[in-house]
C-alpha positions, 0 to 999 in steps of 0.5 A: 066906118066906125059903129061907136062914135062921140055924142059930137060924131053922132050928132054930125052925122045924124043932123042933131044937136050934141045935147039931143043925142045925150038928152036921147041916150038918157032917156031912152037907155041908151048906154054911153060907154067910155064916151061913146055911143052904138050908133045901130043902138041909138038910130033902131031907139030913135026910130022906135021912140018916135023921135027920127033925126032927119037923116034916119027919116028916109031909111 
């Protein structure tokens, strides 16, 4: 399974809107490289962030 994925594959599978997972990234410092996103990256910021997607909540 892929670790970099498009805000839109990342959005799919975290149950967020593509706009969320950029407006995150941006916020958090999450880098977007080549128009892709570390997904272990941005789910570990998420949850330290306070902001956990509804699939990361029972992780």
């Amino acid at each position: 399974m892929p670790n970099h994925l498009t805000p839109e594959e990342l959005s799919k599978e975290l149950g967020m809107e593509r706009d969320q997972v950029i407006q995150v990234c941006l916020q958090e410092g999450v880098p977007i490289y080549q128009g892709k996103i570390d997904k272990t990256l941005f789910a570990a910021q998420l949850q330290a962030s306070g902001v956990a997607a509804p699939s990361l909540q029972h992780h």
